[in-house]
C-alpha positions as CSV (number, residue, x, y, z in Angstrom):
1,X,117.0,170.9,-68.3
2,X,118.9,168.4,-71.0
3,X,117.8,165.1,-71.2
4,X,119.2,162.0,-72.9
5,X,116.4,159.9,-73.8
6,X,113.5,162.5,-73.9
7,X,112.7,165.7,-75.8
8,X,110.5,168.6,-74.3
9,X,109.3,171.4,-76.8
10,X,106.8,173.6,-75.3
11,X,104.3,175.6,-77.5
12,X,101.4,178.1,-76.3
13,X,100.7,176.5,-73.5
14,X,101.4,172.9,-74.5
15,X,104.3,170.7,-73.9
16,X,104.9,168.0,-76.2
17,X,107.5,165.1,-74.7
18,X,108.9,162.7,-77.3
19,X,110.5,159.1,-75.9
20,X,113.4,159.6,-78.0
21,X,115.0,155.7,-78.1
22,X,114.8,155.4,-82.1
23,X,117.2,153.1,-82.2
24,X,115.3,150.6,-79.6
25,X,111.9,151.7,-81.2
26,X,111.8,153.9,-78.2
27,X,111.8,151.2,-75.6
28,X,111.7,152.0,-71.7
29,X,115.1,151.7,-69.7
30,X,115.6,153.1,-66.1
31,X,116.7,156.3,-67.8
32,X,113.5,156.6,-69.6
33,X,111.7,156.3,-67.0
34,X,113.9,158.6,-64.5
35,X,114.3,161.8,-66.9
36,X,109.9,161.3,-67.4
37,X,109.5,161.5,-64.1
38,X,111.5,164.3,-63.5
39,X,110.3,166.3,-66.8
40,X,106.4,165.8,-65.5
41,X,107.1,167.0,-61.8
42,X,108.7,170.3,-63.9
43,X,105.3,170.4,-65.9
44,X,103.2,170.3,-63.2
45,X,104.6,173.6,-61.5
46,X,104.5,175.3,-64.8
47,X,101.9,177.6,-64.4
48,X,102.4,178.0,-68.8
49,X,101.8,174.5,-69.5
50,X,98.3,173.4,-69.2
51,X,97.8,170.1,-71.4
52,X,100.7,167.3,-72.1
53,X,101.1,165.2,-74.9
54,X,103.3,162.4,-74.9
55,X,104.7,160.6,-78.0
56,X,107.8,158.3,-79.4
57,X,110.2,159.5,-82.0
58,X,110.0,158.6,-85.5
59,X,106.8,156.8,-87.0
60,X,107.9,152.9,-86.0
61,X,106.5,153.2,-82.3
62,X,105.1,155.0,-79.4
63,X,107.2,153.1,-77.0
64,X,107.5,149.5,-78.4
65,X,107.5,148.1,-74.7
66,X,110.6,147.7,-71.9
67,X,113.9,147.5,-72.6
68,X,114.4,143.4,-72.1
69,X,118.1,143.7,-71.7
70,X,117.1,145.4,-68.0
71,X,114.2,143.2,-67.6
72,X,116.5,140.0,-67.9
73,X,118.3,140.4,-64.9
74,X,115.1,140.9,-62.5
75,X,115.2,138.6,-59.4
76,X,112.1,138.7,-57.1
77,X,113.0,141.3,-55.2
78,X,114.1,143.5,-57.7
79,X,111.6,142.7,-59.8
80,X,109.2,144.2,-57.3
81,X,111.3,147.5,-57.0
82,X,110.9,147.3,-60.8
83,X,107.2,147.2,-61.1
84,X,106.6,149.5,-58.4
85,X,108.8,152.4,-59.5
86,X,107.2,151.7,-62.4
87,X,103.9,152.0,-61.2
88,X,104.8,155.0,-59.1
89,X,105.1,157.2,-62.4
90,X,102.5,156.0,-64.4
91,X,100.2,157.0,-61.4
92,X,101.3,160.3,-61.5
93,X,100.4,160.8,-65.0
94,X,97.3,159.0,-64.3
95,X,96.5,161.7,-61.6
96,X,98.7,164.6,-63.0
97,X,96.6,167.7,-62.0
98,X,96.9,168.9,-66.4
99,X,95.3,166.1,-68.9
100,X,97.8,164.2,-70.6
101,X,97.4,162.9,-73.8
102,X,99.1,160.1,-75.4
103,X,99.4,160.1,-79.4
104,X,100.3,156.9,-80.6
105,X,102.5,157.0,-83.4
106,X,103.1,153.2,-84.0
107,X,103.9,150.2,-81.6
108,X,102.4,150.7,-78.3
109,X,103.7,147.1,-76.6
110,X,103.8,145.9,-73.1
111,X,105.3,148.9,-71.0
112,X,104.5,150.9,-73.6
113,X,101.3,149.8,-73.9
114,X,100.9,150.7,-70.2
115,X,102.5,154.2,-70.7
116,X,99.4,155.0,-73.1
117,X,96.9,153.5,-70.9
118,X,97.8,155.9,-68.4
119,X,97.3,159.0,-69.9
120,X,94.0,160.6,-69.6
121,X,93.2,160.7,-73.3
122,X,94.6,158.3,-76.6
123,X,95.3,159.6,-80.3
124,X,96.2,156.8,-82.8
125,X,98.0,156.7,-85.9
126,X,96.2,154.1,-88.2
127,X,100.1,152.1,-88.5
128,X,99.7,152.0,-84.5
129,X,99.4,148.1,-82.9
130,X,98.7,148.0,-79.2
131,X,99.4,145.0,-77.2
132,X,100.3,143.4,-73.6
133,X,102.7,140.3,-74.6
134,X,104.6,139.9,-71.8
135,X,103.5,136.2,-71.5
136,X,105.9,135.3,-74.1
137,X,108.6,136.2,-71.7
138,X,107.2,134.2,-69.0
139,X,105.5,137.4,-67.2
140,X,102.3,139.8,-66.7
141,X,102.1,143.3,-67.3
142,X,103.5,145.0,-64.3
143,X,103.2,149.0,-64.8
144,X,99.8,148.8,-64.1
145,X,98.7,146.8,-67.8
146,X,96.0,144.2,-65.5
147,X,93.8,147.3,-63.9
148,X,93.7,149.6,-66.6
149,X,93.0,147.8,-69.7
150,X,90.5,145.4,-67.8
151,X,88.8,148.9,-66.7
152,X,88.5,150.6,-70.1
153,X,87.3,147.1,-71.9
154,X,86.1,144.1,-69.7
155,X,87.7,141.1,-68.2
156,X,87.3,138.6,-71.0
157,X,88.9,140.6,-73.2
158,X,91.3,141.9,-71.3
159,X,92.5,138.4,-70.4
160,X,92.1,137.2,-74.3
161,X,94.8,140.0,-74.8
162,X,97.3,139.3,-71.9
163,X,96.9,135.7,-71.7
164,X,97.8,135.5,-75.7
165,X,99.8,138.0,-75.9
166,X,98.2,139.2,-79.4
167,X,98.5,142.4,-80.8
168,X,95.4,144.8,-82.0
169,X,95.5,147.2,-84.9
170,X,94.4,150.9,-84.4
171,X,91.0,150.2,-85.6
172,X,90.0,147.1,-83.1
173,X,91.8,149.9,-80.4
174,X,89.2,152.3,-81.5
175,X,86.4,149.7,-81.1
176,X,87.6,148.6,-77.9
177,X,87.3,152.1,-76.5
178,X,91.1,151.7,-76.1
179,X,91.8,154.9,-78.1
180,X,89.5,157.8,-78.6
181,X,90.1,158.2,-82.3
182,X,92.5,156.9,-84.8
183,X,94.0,159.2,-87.9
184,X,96.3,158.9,-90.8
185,X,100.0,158.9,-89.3
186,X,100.5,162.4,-91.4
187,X,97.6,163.8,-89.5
188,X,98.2,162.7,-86.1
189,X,100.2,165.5,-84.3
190,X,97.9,168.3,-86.1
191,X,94.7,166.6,-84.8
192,X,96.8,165.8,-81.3
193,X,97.7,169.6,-81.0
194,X,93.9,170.4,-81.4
195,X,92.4,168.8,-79.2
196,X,95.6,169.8,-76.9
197,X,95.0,173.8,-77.8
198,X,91.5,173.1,-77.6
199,X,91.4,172.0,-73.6
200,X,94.1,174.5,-73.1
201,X,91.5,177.4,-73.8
202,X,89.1,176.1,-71.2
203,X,89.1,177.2,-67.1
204,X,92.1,174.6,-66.2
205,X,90.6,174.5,-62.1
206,X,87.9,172.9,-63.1
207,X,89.9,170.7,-66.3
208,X,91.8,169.6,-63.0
209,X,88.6,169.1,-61.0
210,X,86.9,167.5,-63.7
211,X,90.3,164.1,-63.8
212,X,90.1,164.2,-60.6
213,X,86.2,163.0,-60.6
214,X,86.5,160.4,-63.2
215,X,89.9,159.0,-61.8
216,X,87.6,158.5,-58.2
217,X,85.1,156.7,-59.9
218,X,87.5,153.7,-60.6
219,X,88.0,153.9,-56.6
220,X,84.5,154.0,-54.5
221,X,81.3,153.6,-54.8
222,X,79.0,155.1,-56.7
223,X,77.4,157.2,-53.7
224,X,80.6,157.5,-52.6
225,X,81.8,159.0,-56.7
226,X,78.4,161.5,-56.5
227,X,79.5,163.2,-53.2
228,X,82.8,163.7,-54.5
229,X,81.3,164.9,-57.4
230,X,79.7,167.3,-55.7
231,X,82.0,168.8,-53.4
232,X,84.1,169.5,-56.6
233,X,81.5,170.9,-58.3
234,X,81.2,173.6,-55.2
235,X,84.7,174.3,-54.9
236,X,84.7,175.4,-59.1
237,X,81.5,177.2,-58.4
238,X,83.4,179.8,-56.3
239,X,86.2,180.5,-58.6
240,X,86.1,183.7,-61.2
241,X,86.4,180.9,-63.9
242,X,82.8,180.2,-63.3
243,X,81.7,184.0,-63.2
244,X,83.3,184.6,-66.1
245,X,82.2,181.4,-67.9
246,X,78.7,182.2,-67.3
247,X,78.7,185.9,-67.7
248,X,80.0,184.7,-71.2
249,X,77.3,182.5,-71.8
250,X,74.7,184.8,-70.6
251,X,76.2,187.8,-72.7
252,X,77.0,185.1,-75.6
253,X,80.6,185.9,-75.9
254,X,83.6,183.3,-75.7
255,X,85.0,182.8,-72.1
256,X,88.4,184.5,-71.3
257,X,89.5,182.5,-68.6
258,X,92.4,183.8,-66.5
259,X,92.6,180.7,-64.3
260,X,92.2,182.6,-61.0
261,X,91.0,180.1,-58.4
């Protein structure tokens, strides 16, 4: 399929999209966000793809937020359209059934912002800033911005960074728990693409299993977090992965998963 705004590359079992909006440092439009959602629902039926990473083109951003020339002409009731389209497909990488990993090759603002905080996993460039500054346009995140960052942080902070509208460098990201781990810009795909290949040779049912555990444990209660637990836990426990992931073990060879559930 030929997008406009997005490039897909796939490479041993790892797709790589790229926001491609250099010109508007990559900035989200409703074309954007229409040929993303229709490159992920392809992805997720590709039984050869089993980890995405998602990045902006060139080294100025990641996605340096929404495109404000859209954004201007909201009225209430589009503006609610707006925020839950939105929404609707930065849930769906949230809960994409393959880990998607997000490396952040320079501004990562508002939308953008969002967009990262909704992939399972965040690489950062040590140029990247990461921010939610929509109050200077009169507004509050609205792809999702309030839940996730006040989930992966706290409130305080969450609110020092919405209600200011200040930006954080890669570093403060890092010790926020924001991103996992922050690299030289140089490095960042390389390191991105191992940790990609990397999860990519494990069993992918129980990868799958294994989001869809942590993403519950934002949603109920604890007791409520262990039983789910442990009715994944059964289900991977009949699957070949798991025969042949401990008959590796006990016969201290690597795994060869096939991914037969």
């Amino acid at each position: 399929m030929i997008y406009q705004t997005i490039i897909l590359e796939i490479n041993n079992k790892n797709a790589l999209i790229t926001i491609n909006r250099p010109d508007k440092l990559n900035a989200l439009n409703a074309i954007v966000m229409s040929e993303l959602r229709d490159c992920l629902m392809e992805l997720k039926k590709n039984e050869n793809v089993s980890v995405i990473i998602l990045t902006g083109s060139g080294q100025k951003a990641f996605v340096a937020g929404a495109d404000i020339s859209e954004l201007s002409n909201l009225d209430m009731i589009s503006a609610k359209e707006f925020s839950e389209k939105g929404q609707g497909i930065f849930n769906l990488i949230e809960n994409f059934n393959k880990p998607v990993i997000a490396a952040v090759n320079g501004f990562a603002l508002g939308g953008g912002c969002e967009l990262a905080l909704a992939c399972h996993m965040r690489l950062a460039s040590e140029n990247a800033k990461f921010g939610q500054p929509e109050i200077n346009l009169g507004l509050i995140p609205g792809y999702g911005g309030t839940q996730r960052l006040t989930r992966l942080i706290n409130s305080g902070r969450s609110l020092e960074l919405i209600l200011t509208g200040d930006l954080i460098d890669a570093a403060e990201a890092y010790r926020l728990g924001i991103v996992n781990k922050v690299f030289p810009i140089e490095e960042l795909m390389n390191k991105t693409y191992q940790l990609a290949f990397n999860i990519a040779s494990k069993g992918q049912y129980a990868i799958r299993q294994a989001i869809k555990a942590v993403n519950m444990s934002n949603e109920v209660s604890r007791r409520e977090g262990l039983n789910f637990e442990t009715s994944l836990f059964s289900l991977c426990c009949g699957t070949d992965d798991f025969k042949e992931g401990t008959s590796a073990f006990l016969a201290k060879r690597k795994p060869v998963f096939k991914n037969k559930y």
